[in-house]
N, C-alpha and C positions, 0 to 999 in steps of 0.2 A: 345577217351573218355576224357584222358588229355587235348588235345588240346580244346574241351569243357570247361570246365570245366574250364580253363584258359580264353577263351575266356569271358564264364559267369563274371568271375572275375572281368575283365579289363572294362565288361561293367557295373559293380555294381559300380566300384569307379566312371567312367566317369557320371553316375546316380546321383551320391550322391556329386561330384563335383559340379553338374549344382546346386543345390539351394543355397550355400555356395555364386558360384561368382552373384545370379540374389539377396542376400541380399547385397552382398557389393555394387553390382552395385546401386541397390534400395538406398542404404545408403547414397550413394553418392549423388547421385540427389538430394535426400530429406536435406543433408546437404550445396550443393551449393545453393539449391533453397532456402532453409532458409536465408542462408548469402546473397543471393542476396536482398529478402526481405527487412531484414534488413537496407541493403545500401537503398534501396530506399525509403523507410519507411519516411524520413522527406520530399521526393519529392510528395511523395502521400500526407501527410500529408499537407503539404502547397497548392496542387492541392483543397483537398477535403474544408480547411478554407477559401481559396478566395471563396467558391462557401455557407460560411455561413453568415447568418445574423451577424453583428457587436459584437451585446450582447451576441453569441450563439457559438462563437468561442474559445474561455476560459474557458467556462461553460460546453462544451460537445469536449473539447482538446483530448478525447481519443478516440472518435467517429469516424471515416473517412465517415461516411454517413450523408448529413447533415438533416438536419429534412425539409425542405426546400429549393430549389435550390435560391439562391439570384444571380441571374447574374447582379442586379443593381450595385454590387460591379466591375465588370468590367466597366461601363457604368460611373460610379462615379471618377474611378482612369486613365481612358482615359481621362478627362475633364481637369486634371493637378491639377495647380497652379497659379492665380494670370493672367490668361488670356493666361498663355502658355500651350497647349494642352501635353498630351504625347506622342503623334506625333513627337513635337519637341523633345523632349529627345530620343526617337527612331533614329531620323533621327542622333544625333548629336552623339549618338552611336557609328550608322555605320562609320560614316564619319571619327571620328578619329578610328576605327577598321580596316577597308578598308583599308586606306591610310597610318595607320602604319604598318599595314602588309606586304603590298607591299613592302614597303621601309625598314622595318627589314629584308624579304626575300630575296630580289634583292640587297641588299647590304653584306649582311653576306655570299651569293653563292660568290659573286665577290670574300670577302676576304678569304673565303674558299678552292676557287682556286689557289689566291696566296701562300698562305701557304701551299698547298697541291703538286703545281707541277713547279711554279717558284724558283729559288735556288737566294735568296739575302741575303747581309748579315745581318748578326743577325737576319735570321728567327725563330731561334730555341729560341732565347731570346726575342724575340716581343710576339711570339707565347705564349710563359712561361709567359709574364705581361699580357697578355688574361687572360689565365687560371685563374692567382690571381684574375682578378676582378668580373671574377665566383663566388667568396668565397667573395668578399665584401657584407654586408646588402644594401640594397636601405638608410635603415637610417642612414648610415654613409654617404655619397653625398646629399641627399635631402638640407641641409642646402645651402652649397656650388654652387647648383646648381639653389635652388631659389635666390640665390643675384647674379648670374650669369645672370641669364633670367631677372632678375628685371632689373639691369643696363642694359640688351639690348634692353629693353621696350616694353617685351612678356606677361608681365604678364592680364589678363583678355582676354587669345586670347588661341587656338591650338596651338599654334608653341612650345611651350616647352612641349607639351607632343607629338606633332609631328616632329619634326625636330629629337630629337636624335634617333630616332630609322632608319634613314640614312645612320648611320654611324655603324653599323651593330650590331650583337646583341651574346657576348661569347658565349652564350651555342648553339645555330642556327649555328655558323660560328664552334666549335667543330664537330658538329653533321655533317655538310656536309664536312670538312677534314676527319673524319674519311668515309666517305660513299665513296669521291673521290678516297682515298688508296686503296679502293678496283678494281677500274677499273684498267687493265692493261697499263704500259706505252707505253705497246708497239704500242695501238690504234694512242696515241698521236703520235710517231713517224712514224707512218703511214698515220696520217693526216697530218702529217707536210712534208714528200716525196711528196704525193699530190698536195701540194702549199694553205695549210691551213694556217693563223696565227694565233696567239695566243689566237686573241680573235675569231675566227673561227674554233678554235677547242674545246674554251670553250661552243660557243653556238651553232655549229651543233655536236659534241662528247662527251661532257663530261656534258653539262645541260638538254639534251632528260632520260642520263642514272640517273641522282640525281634524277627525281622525288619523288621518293618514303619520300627520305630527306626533298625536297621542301615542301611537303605535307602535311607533318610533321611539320615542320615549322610553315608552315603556320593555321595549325590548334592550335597549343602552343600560337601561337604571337595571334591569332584573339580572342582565350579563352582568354589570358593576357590582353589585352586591354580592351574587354569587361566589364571584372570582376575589371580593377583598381579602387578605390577608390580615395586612397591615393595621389596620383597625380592630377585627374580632382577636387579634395578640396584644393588642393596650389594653381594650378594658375587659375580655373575658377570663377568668382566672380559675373555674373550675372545669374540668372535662365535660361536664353533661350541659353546658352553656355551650361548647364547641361549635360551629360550623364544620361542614366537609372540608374548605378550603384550608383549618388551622388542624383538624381532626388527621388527616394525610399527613400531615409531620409527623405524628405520632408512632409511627410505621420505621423510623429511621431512628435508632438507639445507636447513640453514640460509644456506649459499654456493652454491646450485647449484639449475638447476629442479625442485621435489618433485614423485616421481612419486605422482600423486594415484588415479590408478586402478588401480594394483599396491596400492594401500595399502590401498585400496577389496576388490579383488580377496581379496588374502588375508584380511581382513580377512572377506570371507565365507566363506573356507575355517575360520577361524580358530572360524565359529556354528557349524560342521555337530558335530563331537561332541557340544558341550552340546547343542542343540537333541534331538541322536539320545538321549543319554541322557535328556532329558528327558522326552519324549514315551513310551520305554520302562516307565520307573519311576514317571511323574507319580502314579497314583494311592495310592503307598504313602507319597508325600509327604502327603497331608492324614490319611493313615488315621494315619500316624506318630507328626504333632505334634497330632491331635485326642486321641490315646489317651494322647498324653505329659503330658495335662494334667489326665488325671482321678488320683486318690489312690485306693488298695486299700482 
């Protein structure tokens, strides 16, 4: 009868447990899903105004349904500028996105290597003036470096926003030394019994295992590029050099009515890549910088 009775007990608490954990549970959801909301709230937003009439955008700003679908607003801010479609801004995107990517990647593994499993001297202190210029602004070189490019007679061209990213890129070349630290040396000195060298065991041992870093990388660098501003306004100077990122100013005329829904419009042509890249690669983004920070 005891042992009833006990039993009864032990199954009134577990009874009265179960609604306690299905509200925190509830809570939670209801709390993530808000804040995700939230985050996304000015991506819907900007979604919902490319697809309003011009005068109808400001006017019903709190609305996300439009009263009207206007897709003449994509149709309008495809057409460009002055004879250059958006096309072209698209294409000139990629083109410096691509290819600095590439080149911040495949440069910064290289020097990643070095500092990770070659012994020379004053690695420890090369390594350390890295790190500093982690912690430099871009506005502190920007000057320096446009009368750099100007004297080498880059300016109205790619090359100064392509070129330096060759020479590899501190937080990329951080990110794959710590990721390298974690592979054992002993691979290395097994590839190297074998009759591997050095650069044979960088690219059949030790660049199959970094993906996850590579990946990473390269998702950082191809967002960074895309989204620069600042740079494609120093040294591009004619329209059809444009990027989409400097191309979208062009949309806002300070003597003239700004078309607000081609700016809207492109502007969400302008998410669809990153978004697509992101959602392809997202999980090698945490596995990347979680593994980047453990020590071998």
């Amino acid at each position: 009868m005891a042992m009833q009775q006990a039993a009864n007990q032990t199954a009134g608490v577990r009874t009265s447990a179960l609604p306690k954990r299905a509200i925190k549970r509830v809570g939670y959801h209801v709390f993530v899903g808000g804040l995700a909301l939230l985050m996304l709230y000015p991506i819907l937003w900007l979604v919902a105004s490319s697809l309003k009439p011009n005068d109808e955008i400001f006017s019903t700003a709190y609305s996300l349904i439009p009263s009207k679908l206007e897709l003449g607003n994509y149709v309008t801010g495809w057409k460009g500028f002055a004879g250059t479609t958006f096309a072209t801004f698209l294409k000139n995107s990629l083109i410096i996105s691509i290819v600095s990517t590439i080149g911040a990647v495949i440069s910064s593994a290289l020097v990643g290597y070095s500092f990770a499993r070659i012994s020379f001297w004053g690695r420890g202190f090369w390594f350390g003036c890295m790190m500093v210029t982690m912690m430099l602004p871009h506005d502190v070189t920007m000057i320096s470096q446009y009368v750099m490019f100007a004297k080498l007679g880059w300016l109205g061209s790619f090359k100064p926003i392509l070129v330096p990213q060759f020479f590899a890129t501190p937080f990329f070349v951080f990110l794959i030394v710590q990721f390298i630290r974690t592979i054992p040396k002993e691979m290395d000195e097994a590839a190297k019994m074998d009759g591997c060298s050095r650069y044979g065991i960088f690219f059949r041992i030790i660049l199959p295992m970094i993906v996850p870093a590579l990946i990473t990388s390269t998702i950082f660098s191809f967002y960074w590029r895309w989204d620069d501003f600042i740079n494609p306004l120093l040294y591009l100077n004619r329209p059809e050099l444009y990027p989409m990122s400097l191309a979208l100013k062009l949309f806002l005329d300070a003597e003239s009515i700004n078309n607000w829904g081609g700016m809207f419009a492109m502007s969400t042509v302008s998410l669809l890549p990153i978004v697509i890249v992101f959602f392809i690669f997202q999980k090698y983004i945490v596995e990347g910088i979680s593994t980047s920070g453990l020590k071998g």
